[in-house]
RODO-2510 file (C-alpha; in nm, 4 decimals, decimal comma):
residues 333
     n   res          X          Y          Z
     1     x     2,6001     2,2403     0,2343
     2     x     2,6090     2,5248     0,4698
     3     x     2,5297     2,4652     0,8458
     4     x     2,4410     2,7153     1,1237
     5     x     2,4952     2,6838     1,5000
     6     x     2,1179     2,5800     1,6313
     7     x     1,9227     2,4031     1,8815
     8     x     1,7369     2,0719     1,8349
     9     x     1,3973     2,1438     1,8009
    10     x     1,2962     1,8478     2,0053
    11     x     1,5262     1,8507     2,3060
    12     x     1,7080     2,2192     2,2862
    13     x     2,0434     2,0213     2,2490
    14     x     2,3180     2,2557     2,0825
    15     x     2,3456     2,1222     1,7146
    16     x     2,4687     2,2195     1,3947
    17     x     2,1814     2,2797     1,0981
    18     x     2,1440     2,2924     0,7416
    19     x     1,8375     2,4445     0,5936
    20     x     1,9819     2,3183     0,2102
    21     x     1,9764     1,9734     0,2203
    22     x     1,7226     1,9515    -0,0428
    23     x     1,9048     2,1837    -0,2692
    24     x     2,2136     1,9906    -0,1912
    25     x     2,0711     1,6626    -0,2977
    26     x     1,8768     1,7634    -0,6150
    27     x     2,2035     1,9237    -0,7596
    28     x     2,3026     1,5407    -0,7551
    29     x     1,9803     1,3903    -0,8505
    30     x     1,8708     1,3171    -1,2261
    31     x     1,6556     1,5794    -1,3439
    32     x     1,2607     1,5900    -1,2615
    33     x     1,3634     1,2953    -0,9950
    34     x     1,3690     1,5611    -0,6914
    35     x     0,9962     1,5782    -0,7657
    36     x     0,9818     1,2725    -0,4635
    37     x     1,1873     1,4655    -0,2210
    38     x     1,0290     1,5769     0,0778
    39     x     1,0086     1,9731     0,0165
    40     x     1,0764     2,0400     0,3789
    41     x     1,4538     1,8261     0,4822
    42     x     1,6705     2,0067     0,7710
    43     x     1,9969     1,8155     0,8903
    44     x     2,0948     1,8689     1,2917
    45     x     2,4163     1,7544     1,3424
    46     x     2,5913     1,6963     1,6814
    47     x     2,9282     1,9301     1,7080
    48     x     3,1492     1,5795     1,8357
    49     x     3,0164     1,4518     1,4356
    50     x     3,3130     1,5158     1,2144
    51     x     3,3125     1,6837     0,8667
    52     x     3,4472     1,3829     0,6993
    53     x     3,1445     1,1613     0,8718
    54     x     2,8712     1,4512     0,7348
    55     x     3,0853     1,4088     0,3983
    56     x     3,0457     1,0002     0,3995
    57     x     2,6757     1,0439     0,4989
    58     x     2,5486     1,3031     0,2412
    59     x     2,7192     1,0985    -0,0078
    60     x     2,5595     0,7723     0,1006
    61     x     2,2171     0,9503     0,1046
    62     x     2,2298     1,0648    -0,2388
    63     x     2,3119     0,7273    -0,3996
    64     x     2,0395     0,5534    -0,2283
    65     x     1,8124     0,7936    -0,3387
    66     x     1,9050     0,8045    -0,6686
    67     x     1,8237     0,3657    -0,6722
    68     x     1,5056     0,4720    -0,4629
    69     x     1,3664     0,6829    -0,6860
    70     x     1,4412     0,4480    -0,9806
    71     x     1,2524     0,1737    -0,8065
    72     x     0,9480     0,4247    -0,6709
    73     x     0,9346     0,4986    -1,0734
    74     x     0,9445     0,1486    -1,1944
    75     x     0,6055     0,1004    -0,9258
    76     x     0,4225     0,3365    -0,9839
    77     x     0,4105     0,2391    -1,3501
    78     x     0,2582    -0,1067    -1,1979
    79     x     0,0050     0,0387    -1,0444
    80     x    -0,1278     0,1697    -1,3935
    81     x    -0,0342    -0,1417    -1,5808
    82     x    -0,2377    -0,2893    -1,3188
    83     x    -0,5292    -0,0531    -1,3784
    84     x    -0,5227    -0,0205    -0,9993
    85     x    -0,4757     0,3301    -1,0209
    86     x    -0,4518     0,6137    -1,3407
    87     x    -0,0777     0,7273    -1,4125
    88     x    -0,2155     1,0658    -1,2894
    89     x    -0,3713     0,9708    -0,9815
    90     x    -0,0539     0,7732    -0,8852
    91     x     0,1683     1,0160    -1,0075
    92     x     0,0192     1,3093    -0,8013
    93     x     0,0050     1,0651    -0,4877
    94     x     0,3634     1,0509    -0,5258
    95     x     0,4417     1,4040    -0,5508
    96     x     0,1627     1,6887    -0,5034
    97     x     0,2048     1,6363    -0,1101
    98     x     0,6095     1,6499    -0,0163
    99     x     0,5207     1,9578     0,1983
   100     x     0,2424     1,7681     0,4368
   101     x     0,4903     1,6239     0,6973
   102     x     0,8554     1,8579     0,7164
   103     x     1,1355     1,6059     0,7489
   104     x     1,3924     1,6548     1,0702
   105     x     1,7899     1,4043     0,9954
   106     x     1,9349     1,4179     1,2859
   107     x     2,2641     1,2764     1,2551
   108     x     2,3716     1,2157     1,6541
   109     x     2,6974     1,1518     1,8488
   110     x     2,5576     0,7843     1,9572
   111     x     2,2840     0,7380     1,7543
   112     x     1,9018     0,8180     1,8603
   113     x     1,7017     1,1214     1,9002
   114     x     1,8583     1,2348     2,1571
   115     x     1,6270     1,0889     2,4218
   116     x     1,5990     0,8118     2,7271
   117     x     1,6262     0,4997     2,6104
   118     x     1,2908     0,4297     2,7923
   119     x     0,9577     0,5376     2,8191
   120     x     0,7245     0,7298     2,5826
   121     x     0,6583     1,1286     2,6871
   122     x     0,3122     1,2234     2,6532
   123     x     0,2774     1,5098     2,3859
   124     x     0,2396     1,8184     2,6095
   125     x     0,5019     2,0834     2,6642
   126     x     0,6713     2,3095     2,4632
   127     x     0,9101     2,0918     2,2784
   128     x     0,9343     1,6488     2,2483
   129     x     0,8879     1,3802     2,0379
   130     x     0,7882     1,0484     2,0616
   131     x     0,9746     0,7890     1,8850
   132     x     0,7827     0,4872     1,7357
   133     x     0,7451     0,2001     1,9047
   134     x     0,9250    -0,0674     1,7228
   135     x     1,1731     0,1842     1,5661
   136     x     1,2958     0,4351     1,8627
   137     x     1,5545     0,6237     1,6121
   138     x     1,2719     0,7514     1,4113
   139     x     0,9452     0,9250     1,5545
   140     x     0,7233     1,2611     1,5287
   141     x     0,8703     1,5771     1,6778
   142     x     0,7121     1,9044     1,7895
   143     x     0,8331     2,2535     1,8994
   144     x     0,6184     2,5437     1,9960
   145     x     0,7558     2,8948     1,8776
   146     x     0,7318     3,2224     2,0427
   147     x     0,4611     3,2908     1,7598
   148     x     0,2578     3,0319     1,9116
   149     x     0,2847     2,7907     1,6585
   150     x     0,3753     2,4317     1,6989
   151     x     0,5670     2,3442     1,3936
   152     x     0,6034     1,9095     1,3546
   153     x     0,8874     1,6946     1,1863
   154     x     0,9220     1,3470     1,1088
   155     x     1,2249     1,2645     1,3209
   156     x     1,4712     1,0369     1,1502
   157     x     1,8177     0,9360     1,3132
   158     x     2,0163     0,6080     1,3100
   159     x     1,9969     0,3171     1,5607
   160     x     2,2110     0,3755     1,8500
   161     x     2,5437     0,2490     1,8301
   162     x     2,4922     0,1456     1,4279
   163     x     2,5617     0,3145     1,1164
   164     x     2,2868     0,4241     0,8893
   165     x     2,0776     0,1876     0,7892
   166     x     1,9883     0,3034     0,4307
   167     x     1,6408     0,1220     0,3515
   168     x     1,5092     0,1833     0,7001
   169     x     1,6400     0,5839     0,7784
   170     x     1,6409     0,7073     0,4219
   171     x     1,4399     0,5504     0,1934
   172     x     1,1442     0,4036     0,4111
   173     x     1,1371     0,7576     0,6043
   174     x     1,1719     0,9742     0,2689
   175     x     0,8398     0,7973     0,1715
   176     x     0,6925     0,9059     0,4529
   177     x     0,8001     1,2012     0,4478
   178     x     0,7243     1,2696     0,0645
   179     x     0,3919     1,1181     0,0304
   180     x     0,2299     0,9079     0,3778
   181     x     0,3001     1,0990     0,6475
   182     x     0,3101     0,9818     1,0312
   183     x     0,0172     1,1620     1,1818
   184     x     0,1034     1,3036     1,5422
   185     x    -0,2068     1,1110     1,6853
   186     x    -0,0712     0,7643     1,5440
   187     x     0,2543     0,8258     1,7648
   188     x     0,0633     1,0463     2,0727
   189     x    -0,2178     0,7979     2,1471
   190     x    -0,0531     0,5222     2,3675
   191     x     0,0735     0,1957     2,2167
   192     x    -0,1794     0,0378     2,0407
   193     x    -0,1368    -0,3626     2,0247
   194     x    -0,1076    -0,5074     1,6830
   195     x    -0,4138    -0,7124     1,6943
   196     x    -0,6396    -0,4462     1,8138
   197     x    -0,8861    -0,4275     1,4881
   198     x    -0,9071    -0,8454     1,4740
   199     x    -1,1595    -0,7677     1,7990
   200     x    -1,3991    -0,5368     1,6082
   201     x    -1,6972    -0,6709     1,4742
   202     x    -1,7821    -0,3939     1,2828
   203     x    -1,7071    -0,0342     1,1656
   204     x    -1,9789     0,0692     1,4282
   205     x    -1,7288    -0,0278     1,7014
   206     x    -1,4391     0,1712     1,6272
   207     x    -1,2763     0,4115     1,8375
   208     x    -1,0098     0,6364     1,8463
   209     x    -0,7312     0,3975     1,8918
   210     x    -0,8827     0,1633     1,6359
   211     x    -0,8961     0,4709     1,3836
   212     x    -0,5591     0,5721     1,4640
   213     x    -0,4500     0,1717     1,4247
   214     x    -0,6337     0,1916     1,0838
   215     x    -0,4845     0,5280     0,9571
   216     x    -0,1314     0,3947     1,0181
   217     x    -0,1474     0,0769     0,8384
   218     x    -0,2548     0,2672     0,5220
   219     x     0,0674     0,4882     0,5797
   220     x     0,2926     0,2058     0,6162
   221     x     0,1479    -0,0495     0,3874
   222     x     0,1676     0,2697     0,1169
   223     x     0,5336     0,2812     0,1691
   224     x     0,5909    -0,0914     0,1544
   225     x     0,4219    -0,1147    -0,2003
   226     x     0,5462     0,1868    -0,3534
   227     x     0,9178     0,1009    -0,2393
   228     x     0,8945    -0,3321    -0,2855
   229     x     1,0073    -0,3381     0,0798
   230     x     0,8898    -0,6408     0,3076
   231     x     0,9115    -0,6777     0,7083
   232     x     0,9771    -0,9985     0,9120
   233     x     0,6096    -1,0747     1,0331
   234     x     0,3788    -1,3363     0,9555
   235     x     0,2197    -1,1015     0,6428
   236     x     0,5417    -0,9574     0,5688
   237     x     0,3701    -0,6234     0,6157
   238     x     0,3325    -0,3759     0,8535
   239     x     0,0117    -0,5741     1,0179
   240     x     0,2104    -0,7973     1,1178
   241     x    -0,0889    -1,0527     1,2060
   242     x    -0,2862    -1,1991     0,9758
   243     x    -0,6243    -1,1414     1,1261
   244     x    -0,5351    -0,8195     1,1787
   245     x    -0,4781    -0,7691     0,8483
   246     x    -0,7754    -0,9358     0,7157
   247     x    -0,9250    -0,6952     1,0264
   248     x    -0,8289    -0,4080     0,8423
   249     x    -0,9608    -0,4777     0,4943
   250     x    -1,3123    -0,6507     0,6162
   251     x    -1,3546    -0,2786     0,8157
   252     x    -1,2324    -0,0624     0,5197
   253     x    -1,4685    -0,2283     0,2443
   254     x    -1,7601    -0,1772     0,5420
   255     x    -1,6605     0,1659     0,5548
   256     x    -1,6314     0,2473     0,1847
   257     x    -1,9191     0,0242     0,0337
   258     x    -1,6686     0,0170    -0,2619
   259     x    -1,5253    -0,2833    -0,4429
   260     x    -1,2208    -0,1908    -0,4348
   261     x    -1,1616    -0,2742    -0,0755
   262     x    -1,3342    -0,6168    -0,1825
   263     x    -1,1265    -0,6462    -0,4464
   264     x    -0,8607    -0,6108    -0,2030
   265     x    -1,0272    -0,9087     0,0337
   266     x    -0,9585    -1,0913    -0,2588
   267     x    -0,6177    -1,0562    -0,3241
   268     x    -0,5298    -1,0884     0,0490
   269     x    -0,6933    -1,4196     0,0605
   270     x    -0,5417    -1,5800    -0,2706
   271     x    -0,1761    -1,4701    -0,0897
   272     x    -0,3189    -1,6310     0,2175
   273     x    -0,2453    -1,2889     0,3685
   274     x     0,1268    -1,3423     0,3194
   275     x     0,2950    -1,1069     0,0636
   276     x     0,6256    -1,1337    -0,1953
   277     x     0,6902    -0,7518    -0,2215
   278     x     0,8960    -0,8450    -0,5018
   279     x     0,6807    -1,0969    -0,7044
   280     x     0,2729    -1,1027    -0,7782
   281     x     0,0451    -0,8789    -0,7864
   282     x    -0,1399    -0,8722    -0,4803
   283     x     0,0166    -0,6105    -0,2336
   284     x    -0,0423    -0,3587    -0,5425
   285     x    -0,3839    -0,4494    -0,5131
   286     x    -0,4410    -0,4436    -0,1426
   287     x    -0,2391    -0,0728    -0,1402
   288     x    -0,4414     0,1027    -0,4723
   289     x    -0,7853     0,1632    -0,2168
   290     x    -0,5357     0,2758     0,0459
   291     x    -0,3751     0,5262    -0,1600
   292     x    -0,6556     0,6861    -0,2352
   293     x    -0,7872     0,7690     0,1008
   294     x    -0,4433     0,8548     0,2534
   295     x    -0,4636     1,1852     0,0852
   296     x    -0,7616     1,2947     0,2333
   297     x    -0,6193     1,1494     0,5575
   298     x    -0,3142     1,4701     0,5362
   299     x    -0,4986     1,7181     0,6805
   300     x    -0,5112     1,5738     1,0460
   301     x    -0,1327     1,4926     1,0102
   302     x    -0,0556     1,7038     1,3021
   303     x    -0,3037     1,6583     1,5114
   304     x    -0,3439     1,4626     1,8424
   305     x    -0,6409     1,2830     1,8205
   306     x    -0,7806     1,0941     1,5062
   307     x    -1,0673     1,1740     1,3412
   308     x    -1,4466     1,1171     1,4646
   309     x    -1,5429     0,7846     1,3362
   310     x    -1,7947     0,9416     1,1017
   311     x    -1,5517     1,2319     0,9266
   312     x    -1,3345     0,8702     0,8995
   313     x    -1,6254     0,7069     0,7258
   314     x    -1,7375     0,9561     0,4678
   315     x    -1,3503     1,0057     0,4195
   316     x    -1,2873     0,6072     0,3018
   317     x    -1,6133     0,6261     0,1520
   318     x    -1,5648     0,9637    -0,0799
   319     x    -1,1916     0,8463    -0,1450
   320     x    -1,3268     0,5146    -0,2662
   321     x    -1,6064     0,6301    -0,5177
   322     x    -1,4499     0,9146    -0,6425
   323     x    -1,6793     1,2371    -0,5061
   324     x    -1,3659     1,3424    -0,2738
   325     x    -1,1861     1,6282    -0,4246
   326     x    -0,8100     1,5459    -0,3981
   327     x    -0,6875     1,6394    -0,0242
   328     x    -0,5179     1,9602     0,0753
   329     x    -0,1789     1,9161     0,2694
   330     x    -0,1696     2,1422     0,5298
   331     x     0,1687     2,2166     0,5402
   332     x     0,3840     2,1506     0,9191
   333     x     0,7067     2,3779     0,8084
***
């Protein structure tokens, strides 16, 4: 690994970086596996972090990766067992996108991003980022350059005061990272409750904070199925309501006019909207109509707003029958 004195993008902090993390990590990987990494990974390093730490942490990373990948493999091959989704389709989800979201490790003194403990900063000014609400050690970053440009990162550290926390820094934000990104507008748009879509009678009544509420639950409940990962909530997914769950598939099958949203209904109802990540088939089936929109979702990953309701609505409705040409990343590194 070979670092460079630097700034951190996000706050200006003086940091160590390494542009090769990627390299580093697929010179350890089994072959064709590094296919799932992110293509964009720097590492920002505080100078108090000692070599032997950076050592113990690159080390750690690689061997959880090396089980992630194993179990991201042994998935996706449910999916087409399933015939939820074709080995092609599923296999280019997985992989034909690492570049849509750049991926920022910042491995801190403390812990954190570097930021108040408090508060969420509105996305203006040259340089920020605004951690997630429920996680603060991970968010989306931003950093305007002298060319103008304002280049975005996932931003992944560890909780303050903890060590890494493998499932949660690594492999849940690799996914992202790799294949579902975080749009900016999910993060910039202030915090949305999590039983926002239960109130909306129909997809006529959605706004930009519903979108946005909609947009992120395909991201996360993408992750959850293609890793077998499950959260403490009364779904044991990312909508952590029920009705908001049931919320979010009524609207997407309104939107699509597809039965594979329905289908969807149906498998959320015979788990009475409460999922085993690790047994049944039902969160594959609930995920399969997601993971076919979210590509078509990459192209507004860094922007601030969502889409217009109807861009959303021929977007779930293309994705879902098929006349959608497979979406372009546009790449945020």
């Amino acid at each position: 690994m070979e670092f460079v004195d630097s700034t951190l993008p996000w706050t200006g902090a003086h940091v160590r970086r390494s542009n090769t993390l990627r390299t580093y990590l697929k010179e350890y990987l089994p072959s064709s596996s590094d296919r799932y990494l992110p293509r964009s990974m720097t590492l920002f390093v505080d100078p108090e972090v000692k070599e032997e730490a950076v050592s113990r942490f690159l080390q750690g990373m690689r061997e959880h990766l090396r089980h992630e990948f194993e179990i991201r493999l042994t998935r996706q091959r449910k999916f087409v067992a399933l015939n939820l989704l074709k080995e092609d389709e599923v296999e280019s989800f997985l992989t034909e996108r690492t570049g849509a979201q750049a991926w920022a490790i910042y491995y801190s003194r403390n812990g954190g991003l570097g930021i108040p403990g408090t508060g969420f900063p509105e996305p203006c000014g040259s340089r920020g980022v605004i951690p997630c609400s429920s996680m603060r050690n991970h968010g989306v970053a931003w950093e305007q350059g002298e060319d103008g440009r304002t280049r975005i990162w996932l931003a992944t550290s560890r909780k303050e005061g903890l060590a890494w926390d493998w499932e949660s820094d690594i492999g849940h934000e690799s996914a992202h990272s790799a294949f579902a990104p975080v749009p900016f507008f999910v993060q910039s748009i202030a915090q949305i409750p999590d039983d926002v879509l239960s109130k909306v009678r129909n997809a006529g009544e959605l706004q930009p904070a519903h979108i946005a509420q909609m947009v992120y639950l395909y991201s996360e409940i993408a992750v959850v199925a293609v890793r077998g990962e499950s959260r403490p909530t009364e779904t044991a997914l990312p909508a952590s309501k029920r009705a908001e769950l049931h919320a979010l598939l009524r609207l997407s099958a309104e939107l699509s006019g597809d039965s594979s949203f329905v289908r969807a209904m149906a498998a959320n109802a015979r788990a009475n909207a409460t999922f085993n990540a690790q047994e049944g088939n039902e969160l594959f089936e609930i995920a399969a109509p997601m993971m076919r929109v979210i590509p078509h979702l990459t192209r507004f990953t860094n922007d601030t707003q969502p889409p217009a309701l109807s861009v959303f609505r021929g977007i779930v409705a293309g994705a879902a029958s098929g006349t959608l040409r497979s979406g372009t990343a546009r790449a945020s590194a």
